[in-house]
N, C-alpha and C positions, 0 to 999 in steps of 0.2 A: 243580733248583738251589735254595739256600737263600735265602728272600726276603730283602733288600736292612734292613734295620731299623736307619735314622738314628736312632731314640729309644734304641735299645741300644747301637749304639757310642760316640753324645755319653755315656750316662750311664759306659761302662767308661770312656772318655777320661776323665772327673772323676776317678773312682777312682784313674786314673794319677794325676795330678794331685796327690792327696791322699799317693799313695804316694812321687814325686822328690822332692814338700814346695817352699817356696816358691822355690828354682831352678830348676821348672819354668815355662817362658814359653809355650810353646805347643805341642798335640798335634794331629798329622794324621794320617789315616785315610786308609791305601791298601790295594792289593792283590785279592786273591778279592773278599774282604767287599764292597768298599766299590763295586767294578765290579759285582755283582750277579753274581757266576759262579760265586761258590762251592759245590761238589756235594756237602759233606758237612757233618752236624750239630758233625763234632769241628774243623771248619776252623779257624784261629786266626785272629784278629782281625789286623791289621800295622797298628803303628803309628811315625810319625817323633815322639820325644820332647823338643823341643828345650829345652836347657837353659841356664840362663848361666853353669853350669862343673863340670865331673864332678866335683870331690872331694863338692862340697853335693851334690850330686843322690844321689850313690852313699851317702853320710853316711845321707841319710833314707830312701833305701831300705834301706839296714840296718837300720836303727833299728824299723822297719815289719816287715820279711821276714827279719831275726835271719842266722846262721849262714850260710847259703843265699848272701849278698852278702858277695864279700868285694871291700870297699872298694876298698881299696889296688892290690889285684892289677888291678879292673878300669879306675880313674883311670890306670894307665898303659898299659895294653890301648889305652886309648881316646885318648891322646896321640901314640900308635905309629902306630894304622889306625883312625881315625873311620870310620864308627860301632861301638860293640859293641851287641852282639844280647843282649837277656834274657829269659826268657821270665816273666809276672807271673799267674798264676790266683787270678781275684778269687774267695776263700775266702770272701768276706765278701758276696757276692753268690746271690741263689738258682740262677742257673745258671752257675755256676762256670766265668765263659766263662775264655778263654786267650787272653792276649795275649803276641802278638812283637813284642816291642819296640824300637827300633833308638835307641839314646840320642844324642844330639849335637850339640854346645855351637852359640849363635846362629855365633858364630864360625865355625866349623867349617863348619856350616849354608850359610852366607853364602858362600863360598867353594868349594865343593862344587857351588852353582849355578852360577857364573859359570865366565869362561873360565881361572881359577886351578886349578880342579878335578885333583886329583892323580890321580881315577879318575873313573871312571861311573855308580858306585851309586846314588848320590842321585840324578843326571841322569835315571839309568833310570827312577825310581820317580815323579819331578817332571814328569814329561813328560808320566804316565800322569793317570788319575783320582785325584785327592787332592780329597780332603775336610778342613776344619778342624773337626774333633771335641771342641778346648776353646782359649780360648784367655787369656793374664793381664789382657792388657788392649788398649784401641786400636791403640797403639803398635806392641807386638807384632805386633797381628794385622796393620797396614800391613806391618810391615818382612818378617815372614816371608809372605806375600803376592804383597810384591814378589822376593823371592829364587825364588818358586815359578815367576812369569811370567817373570823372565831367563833361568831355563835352558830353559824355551819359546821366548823369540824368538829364543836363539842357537842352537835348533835345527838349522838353515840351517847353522853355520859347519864342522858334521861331518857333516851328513847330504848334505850336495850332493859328497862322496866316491862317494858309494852310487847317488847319481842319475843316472836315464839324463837328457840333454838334454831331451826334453819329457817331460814327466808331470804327473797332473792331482792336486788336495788326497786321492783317496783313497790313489792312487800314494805320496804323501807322507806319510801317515799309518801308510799297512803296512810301508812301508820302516822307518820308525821304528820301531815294533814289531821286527820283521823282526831290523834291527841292534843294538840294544839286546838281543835275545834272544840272538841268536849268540853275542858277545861275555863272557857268563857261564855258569860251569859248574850247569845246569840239569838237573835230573831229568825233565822234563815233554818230550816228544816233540817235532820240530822242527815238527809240524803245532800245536801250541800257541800260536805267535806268532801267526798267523791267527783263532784263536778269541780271542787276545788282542785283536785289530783287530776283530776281529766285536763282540765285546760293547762298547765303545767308540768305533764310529765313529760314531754320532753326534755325540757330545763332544768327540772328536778333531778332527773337521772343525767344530763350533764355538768351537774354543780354534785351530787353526793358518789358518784360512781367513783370519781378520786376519790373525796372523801374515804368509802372502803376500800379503796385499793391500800391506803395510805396507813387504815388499822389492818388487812391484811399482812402488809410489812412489817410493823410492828408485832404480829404473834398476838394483836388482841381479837383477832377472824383468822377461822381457815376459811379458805375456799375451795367448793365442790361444784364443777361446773358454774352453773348460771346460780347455785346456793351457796352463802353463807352461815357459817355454823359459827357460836358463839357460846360461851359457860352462862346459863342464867347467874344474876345475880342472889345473893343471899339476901337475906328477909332484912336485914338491917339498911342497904342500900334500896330497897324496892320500900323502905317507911320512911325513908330521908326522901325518895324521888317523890310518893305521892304525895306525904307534907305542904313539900314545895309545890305543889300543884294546888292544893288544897289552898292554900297561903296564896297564892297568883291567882284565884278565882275572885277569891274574896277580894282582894286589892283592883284586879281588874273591873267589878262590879262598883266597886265603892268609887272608881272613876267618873262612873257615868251621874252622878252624885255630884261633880262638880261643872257640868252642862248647865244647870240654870243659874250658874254665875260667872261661866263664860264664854257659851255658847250661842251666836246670836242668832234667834229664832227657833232654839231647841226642840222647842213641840212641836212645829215643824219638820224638822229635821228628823226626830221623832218618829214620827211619825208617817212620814211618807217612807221610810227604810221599812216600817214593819208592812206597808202597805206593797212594796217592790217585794220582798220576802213571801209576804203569803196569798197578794191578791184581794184581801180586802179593805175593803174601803173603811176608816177608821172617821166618827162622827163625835168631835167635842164637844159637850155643852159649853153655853157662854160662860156658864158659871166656872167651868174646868179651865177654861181660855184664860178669864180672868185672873184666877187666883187657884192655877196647875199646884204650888207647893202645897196647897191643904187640900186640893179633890180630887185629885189626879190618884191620890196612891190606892184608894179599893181597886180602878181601873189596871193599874199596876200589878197589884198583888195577885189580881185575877191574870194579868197577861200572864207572869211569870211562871203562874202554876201550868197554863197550856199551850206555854209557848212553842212553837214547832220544833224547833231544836229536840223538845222531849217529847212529841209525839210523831216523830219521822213527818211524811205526806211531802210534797213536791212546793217549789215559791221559788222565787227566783228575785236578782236583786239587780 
């Protein structure tokens, strides 16, 4: 694995910084990187970049990164399906790391935590390891903060869909992995979610342990030793939860749909993740290079159907 180095991603996280220009309010650091699991040199950095409103953000990333951004196209990308994805390589750094970027206004942010949440994306990522890698001011760093720990403690109000009646915090924790991973279309085998829980459960079990101490008090858990007992939900709550999931796959798919308008080097980027995930070596014709929006999709339609995610097997990312 690639060792874990908070002094390198706080200093790219500034470089972001410097690059959305003063609409940026705070940067978090999730993902490979930031869980210590990352297995290669070329991994890319993940960051949430929250902003106080895409046209400024997008404005000074142009102004920065020229041609490459174009403004217009992705201020309405990003009013359509919060977040858009960018990719930012600090040219100006000696080791030219790579950052993925996910942009998205405090607003949006805020919302996205809570139970307003039009999908899962953000929940997915909030739930996990995050780190604050820069941030504008107190303020800030309070309010985005607090939007990180709400979608933690309403963890409970979709994941007790998925719960057997008794289970203990690790029970709890892999499940959460577990469902969040299902529920998006992933490159990485379905033994992936496990090593997601592996390299995290320590962390996991001391962010959600309060968490159930907290529905313990409230009389929504008993506790029996190291088990938690809970009422399943009735069929109308378990058709509201998986809805929602069903609705968050779809939107979170439909995402990846806006990568070749503003993603720079997507089939790249593409590409070399599904080759970290399974180990193979992926070969495009010129013709696919050329002109990916019209040859690329039999290629596609074919990964989709055997992608590892749905036939288990081991990859790594």
């Amino acid at each position: 694995m690639i060792p874990v180095n908070q002094a390198e991603a706080a200093a790219l996280g500034a470089y972001l910084a410097s690059i959305f220009g003063p609409a940026t309010r705070a940067i978090l650091h999730y993902g490979s990187r930031a869980q210590g699991r990352a297995s290669h040199s070329d991994s890319p950095f993940d960051f949430f970049i929250v902003v106080t409103g895409y046209d400024d953000a997008y404005r000074a990333a142009a102004s920065v990164l020229g041609e490459r951004i174009h403004h217009r196209r992705a201020r309405v990308l990003a009013r359509l399906l919060p977040p858009n994805a960018m990719c930012v390589r600090a040219h100006g750094r000696p080791d030219g790391a790579e950052a993925k970027c996910m942009i998205i206004s405090v607003e949006d942010f805020r919302r996205e935590c809570s139970a307003h949440a039009r999908d899962h994306f953000v929940q997915t990522r909030m739930t996990q390891q995050v780190l604050l890698g820069w941030v504008r001011d107190p303020q800030t760093e309070a309010t985005v903060l607090e939007c990180v720990g709400q979608a933690r403690e309403r963890s409970f109000d979709w994941l007790r869909v998925f719960l057997p009646p008794r289970f203990t915090l690790p029970d709890y924790c892999r499940t959460l992995i577990e469902v969040a991973f299902a529920h998006e279309v992933r490159s990485e085998p379905a033994a992936h979610a496990e090593r997601l829980f592996t390299a995290q459960r320590s962390l996991l079990s001391d962010i959600y342990g309060p968490v159930l101490a907290r529905l313990t008090e409230r009389g929504v858990l008993t506790r029996d030793g190291e088990h938690y007992r809970h009422l399943p939900p009735g069929p109308l709550a378990r058709s509201r939860v998986r809805w929602y999931f069903r609705q968050s796959k779809v939107r979170t798919s439909l995402r990846l749909l806006k990568h070749p308008f503003l993603y720079d080097d997507w089939i790249g980027y593409m590409t070399r993740k599904i080759e970290r995930s399974t180990g193979q070596v992926i070969e495009l014709t010129e013709r696919e290079r050329r002109w990916p929006l019209l040859f690329l999709w039999p290629r596609a339609i074919r990964y989709l159907r055997t992608r590892p995610q749905r036939r288990g097997g081991t990859g790594r990312r």
